[in-house]
C-alpha positions as a Markdown table, in Angstrom:
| # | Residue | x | y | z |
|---|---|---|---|---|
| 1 | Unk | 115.3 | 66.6 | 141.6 |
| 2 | Unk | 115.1 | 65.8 | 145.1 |
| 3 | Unk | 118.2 | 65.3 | 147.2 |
| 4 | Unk | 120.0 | 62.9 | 148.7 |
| 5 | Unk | 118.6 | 62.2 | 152.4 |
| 6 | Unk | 121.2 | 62.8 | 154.7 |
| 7 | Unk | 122.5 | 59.4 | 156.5 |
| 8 | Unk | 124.2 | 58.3 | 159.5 |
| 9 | Unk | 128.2 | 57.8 | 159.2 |
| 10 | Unk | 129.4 | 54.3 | 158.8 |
| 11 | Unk | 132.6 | 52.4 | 159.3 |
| 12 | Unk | 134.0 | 50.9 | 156.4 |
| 13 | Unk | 133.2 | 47.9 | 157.1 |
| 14 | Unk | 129.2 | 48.3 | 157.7 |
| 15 | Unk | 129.2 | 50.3 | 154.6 |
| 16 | Unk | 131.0 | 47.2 | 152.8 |
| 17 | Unk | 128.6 | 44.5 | 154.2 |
| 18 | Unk | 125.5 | 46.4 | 153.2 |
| 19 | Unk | 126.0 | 46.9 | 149.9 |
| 20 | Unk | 127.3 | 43.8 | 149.0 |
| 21 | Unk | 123.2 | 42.4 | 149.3 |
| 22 | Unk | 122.3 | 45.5 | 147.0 |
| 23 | Unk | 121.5 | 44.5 | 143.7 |
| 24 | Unk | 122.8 | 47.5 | 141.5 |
| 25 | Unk | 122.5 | 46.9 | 137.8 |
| 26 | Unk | 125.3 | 46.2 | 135.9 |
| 27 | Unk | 127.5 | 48.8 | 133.9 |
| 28 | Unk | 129.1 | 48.3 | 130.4 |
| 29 | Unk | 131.5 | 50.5 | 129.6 |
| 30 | Unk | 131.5 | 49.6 | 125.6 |
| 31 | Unk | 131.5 | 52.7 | 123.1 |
| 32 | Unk | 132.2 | 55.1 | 125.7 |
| 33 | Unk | 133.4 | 58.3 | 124.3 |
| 34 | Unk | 134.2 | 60.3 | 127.2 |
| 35 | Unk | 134.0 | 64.0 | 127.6 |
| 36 | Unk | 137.9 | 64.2 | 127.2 |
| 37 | Unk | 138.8 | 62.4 | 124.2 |
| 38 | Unk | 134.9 | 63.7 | 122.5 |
| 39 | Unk | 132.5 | 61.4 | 120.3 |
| 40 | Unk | 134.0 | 60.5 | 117.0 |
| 41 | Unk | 131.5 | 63.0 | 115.3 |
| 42 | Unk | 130.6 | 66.5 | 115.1 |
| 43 | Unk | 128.3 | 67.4 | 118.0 |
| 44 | Unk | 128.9 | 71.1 | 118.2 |
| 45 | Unk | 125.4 | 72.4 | 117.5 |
| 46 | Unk | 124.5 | 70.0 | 120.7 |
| 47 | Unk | 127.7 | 70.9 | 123.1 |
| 48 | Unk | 127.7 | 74.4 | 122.6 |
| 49 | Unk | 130.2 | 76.4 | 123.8 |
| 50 | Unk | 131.3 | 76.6 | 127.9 |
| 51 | Unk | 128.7 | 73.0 | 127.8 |
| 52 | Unk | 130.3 | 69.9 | 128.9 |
| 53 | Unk | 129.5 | 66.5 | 127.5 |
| 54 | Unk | 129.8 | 63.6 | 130.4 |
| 55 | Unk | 128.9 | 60.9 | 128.0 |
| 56 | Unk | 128.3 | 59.5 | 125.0 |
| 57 | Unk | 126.7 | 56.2 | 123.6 |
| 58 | Unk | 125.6 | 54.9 | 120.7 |
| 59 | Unk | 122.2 | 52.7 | 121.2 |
| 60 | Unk | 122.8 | 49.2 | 119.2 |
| 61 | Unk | 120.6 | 47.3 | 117.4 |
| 62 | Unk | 119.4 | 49.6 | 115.2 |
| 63 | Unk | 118.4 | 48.6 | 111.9 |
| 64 | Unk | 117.0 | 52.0 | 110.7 |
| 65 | Unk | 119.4 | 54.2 | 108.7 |
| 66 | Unk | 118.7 | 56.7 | 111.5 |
| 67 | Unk | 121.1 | 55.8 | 114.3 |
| 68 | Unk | 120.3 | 56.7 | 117.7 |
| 69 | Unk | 122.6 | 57.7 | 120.7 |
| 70 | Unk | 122.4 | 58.6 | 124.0 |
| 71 | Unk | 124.4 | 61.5 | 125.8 |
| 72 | Unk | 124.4 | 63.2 | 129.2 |
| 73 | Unk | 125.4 | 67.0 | 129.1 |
| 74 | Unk | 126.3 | 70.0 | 131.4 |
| 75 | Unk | 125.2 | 73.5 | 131.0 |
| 76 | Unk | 126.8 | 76.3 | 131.7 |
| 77 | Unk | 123.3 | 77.7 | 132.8 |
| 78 | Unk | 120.9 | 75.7 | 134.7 |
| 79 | Unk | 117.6 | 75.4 | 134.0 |
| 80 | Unk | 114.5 | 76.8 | 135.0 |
| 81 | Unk | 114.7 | 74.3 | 138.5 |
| 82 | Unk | 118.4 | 75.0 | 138.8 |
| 83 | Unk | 119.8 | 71.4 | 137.1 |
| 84 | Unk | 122.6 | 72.0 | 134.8 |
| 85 | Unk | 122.3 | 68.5 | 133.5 |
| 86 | Unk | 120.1 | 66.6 | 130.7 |
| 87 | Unk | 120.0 | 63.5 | 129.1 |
| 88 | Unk | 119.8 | 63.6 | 125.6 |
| 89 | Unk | 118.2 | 61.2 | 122.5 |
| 90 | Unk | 120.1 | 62.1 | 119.8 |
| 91 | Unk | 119.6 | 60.8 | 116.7 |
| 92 | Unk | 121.7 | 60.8 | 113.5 |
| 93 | Unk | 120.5 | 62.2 | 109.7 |
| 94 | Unk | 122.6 | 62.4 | 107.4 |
| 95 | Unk | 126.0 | 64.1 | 108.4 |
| 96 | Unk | 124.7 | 65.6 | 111.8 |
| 97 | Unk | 123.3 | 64.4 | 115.2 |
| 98 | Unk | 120.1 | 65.9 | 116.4 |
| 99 | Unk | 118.3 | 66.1 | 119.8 |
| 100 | Unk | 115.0 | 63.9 | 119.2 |
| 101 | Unk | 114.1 | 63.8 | 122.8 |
| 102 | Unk | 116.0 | 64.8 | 126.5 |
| 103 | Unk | 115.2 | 65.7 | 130.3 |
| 104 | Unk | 116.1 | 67.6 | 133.1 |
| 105 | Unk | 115.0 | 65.4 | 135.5 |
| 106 | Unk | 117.3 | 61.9 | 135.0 |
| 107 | Unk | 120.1 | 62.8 | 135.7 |
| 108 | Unk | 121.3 | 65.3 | 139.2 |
| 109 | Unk | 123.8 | 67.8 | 138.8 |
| 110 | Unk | 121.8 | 69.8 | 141.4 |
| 111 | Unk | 122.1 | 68.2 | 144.8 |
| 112 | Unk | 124.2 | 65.1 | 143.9 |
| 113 | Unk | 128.1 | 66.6 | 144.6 |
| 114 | Unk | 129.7 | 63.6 | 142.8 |
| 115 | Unk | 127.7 | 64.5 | 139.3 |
| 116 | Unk | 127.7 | 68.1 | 139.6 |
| 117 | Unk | 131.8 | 68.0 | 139.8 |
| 118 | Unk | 132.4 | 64.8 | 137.6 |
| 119 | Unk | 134.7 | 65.5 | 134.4 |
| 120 | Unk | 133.1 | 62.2 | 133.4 |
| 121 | Unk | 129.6 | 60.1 | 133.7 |
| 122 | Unk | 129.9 | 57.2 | 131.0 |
| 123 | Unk | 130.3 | 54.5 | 133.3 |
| 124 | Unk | 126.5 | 55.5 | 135.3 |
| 125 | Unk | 125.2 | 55.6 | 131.6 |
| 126 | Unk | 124.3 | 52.2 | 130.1 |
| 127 | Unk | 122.3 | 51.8 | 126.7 |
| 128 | Unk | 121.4 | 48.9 | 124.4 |
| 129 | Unk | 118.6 | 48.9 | 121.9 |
| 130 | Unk | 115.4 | 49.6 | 123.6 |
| 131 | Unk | 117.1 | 50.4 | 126.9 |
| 132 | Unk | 118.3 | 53.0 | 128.8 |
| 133 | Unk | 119.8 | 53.3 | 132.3 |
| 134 | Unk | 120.8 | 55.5 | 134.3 |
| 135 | Unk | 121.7 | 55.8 | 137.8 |
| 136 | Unk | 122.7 | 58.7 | 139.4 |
| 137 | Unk | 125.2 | 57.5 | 142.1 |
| 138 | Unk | 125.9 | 59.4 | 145.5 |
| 139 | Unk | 128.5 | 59.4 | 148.3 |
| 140 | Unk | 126.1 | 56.1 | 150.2 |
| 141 | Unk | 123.0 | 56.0 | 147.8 |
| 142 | Unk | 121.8 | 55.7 | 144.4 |
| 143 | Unk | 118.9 | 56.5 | 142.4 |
| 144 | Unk | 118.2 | 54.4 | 138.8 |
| 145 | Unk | 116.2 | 55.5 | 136.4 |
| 146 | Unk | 115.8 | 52.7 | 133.2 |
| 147 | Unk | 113.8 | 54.0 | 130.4 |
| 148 | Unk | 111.9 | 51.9 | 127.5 |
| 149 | Unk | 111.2 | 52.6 | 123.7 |
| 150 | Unk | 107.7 | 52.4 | 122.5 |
| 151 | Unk | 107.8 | 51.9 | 118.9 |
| 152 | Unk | 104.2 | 52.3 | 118.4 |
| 153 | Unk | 104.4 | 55.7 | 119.6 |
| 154 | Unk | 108.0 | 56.4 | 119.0 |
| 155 | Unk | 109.1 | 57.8 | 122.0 |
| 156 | Unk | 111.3 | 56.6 | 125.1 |
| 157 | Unk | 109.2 | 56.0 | 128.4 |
| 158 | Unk | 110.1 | 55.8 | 132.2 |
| 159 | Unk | 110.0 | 51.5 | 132.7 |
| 160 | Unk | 111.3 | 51.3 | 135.9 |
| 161 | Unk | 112.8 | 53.9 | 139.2 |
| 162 | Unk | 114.8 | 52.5 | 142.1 |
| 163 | Unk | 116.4 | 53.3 | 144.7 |
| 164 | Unk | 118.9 | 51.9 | 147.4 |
| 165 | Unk | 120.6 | 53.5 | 150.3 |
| 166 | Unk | 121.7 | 52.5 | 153.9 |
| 167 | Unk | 119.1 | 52.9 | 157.4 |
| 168 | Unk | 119.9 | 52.5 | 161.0 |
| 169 | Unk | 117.2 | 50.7 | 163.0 |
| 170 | Unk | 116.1 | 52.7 | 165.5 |
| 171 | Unk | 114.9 | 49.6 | 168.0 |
| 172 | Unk | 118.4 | 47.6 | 167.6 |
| 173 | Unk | 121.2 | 50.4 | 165.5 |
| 174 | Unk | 121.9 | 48.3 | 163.2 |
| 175 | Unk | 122.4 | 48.5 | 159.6 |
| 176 | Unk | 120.2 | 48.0 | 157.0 |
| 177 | Unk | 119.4 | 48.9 | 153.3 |
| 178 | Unk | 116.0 | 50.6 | 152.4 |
| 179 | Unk | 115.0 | 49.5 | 148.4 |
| 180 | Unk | 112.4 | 51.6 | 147.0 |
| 181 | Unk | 111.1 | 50.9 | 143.5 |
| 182 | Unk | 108.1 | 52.3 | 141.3 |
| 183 | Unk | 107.4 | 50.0 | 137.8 |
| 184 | Unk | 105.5 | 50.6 | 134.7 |
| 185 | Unk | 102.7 | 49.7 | 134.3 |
| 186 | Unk | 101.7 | 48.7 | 137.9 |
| 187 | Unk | 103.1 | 52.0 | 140.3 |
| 188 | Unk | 103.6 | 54.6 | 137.4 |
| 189 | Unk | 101.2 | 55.5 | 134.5 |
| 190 | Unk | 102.7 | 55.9 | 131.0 |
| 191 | Unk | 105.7 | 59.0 | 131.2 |
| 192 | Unk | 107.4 | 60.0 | 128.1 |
| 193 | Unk | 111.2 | 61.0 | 129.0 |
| 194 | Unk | 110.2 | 64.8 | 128.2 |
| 195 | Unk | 107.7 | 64.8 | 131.3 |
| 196 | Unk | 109.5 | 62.6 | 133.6 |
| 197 | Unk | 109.2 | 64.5 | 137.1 |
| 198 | Unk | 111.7 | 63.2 | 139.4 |
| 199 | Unk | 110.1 | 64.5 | 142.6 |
| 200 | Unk | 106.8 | 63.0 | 141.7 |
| 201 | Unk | 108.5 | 59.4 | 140.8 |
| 202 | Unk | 110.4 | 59.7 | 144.4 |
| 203 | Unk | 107.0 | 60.5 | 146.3 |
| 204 | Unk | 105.6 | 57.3 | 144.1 |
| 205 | Unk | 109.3 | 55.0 | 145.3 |
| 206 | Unk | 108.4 | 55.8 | 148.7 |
| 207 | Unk | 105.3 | 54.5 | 149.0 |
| 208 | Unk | 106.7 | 51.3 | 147.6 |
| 209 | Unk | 109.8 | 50.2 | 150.3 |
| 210 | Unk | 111.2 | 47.6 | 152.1 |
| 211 | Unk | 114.6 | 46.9 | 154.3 |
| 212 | Unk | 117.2 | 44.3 | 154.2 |
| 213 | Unk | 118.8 | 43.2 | 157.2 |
C-alpha cells in the first residue's frame, strides 16, 4: 500500500474551506457491530486469537440462503508486505461464517497512523447488496476503494479508486484539492478483490488528476 504523501500544514480554516468542495461518499452506519461489543454470531475461527475485528457488516439484499457480510480485521502478524489489515467476504452456511474472498491491499494499516491505531473502522466501511466501499481516511487525505459483484462470475471486483487530498500552487500558494480517480472498465481492466494491487491502482489514479481551486 503506498503512503500517504506528505503535505504542507494548514490553518484550520484553509483545511475547512477545501474540503467542503470534496465530494467524499457518504457513510451509513446501519448494522454496525463494532469491534467492542463483537457481531452477534460466532466468528472465532475468522478472529483468531490476539486478531482484532474493526468491523462488521452484513451485505443486504440477499435473497440466497447464503448470507454475505463484510468485515475488516487486524492481525497480530502482518503479512508478507507488512499490512496487518484485510478485508474480508464472509459468507454464512449453516451455523458458521466463512471467508469466501479478502485482501491485503484495501484497507492500510501500514502507513495510514489513524487505521493502524483505530479500536474501530465501521464508519469507513459501507456495504449494500452489490456494493462495497471503503475508504481509508488519513490525517488531510483519503483513498476510496468501491468494489462490485459480478454474478456471472461470482466474485467481487475493483469498480472504482479515488482519491482526494489538499496542494499548494506553487505559482500563487494557494490552496487547492488534487482528485485522482481510476474506473472500471475505462482506466482499470477487470481485478477480482484477491488481486487488487494497491500500488498499481495509485500509479493508474495518477495518471488520471485534476485540481479544484
Amino acid at each position: 500500500m503506498t503512503g500517504t504523501e506528505q503535505l504542507p500544514d494548514m490553518n484550520i480554516s484553509a483545511r475547512t474551506k477545501i474540503f467542503a468542495k470534496v465530494a467524499v461518499v457518504t457513510l451509513c452506519c446501519g448494522d454496525v457491530m463494532s469491534a467492542e461489543k463483537g457481531p452477534e454470531t460466532d466468528l472465532q475461527e475468522i478472529v483468531q486469537l490476539n486478531d482484532e475485528l474493526l468491523a462488521f457488516k452484513k451485505v443486504d439484499g440477499r435473497n440466497d440462503e447464503n448470507k454475505a457480510a463484510a468485515a475488516v480485521v487486524r492481525h497480530s502478524q502482518p503479512d508478507a508486505n507488512g499490512n496487518t489489515c484485510e478485508l474480508l467476504i464472509l459468507q454464512r452456511t449453516a451455523s458458521e461464517w466463512v471467508v469466501k474472498e479478502r485482501s491485503g491491499s484495501i484497507v492500510d494499516c501500514l502507513f495510514n497512523d489513524l487505521a493502524r491505531n483505530a479500536t474501530d473502522l465501521s464508519a469507513n466501511l459501507t456495504v449494500s447488496d452489490g456494493k462495497i466501499i471503503y475508504v481509508n481516511q488519513a490525517a488531510r487525505s483519503n483513498v476510496t476503494f468501491e468494489l462490485r459483484y459480478d454474478k456471472s462470475k461470482n466474485t467481487w471486483f475493483l469498480f472504482e479508486a479515488r482519491s482526494a487530498s489538499p496542494s499548494e500552487s506553487q505559482k500563487t500558494g494557494k490552496m487547492g484539492v488534487v482528485i485522482r480517480k481510476a474506473r472500471f472498465p475505462d482506466d482499470i481492466p477487470f481485478t477480482p478483490l484477491s488481486q487488487i494491487d494497491a500500488e498499481a491502482v495509485q500509479a493508474i489514479m495518477d495518471k488520471h488528476q485534476k485540481t479544484l481551486d
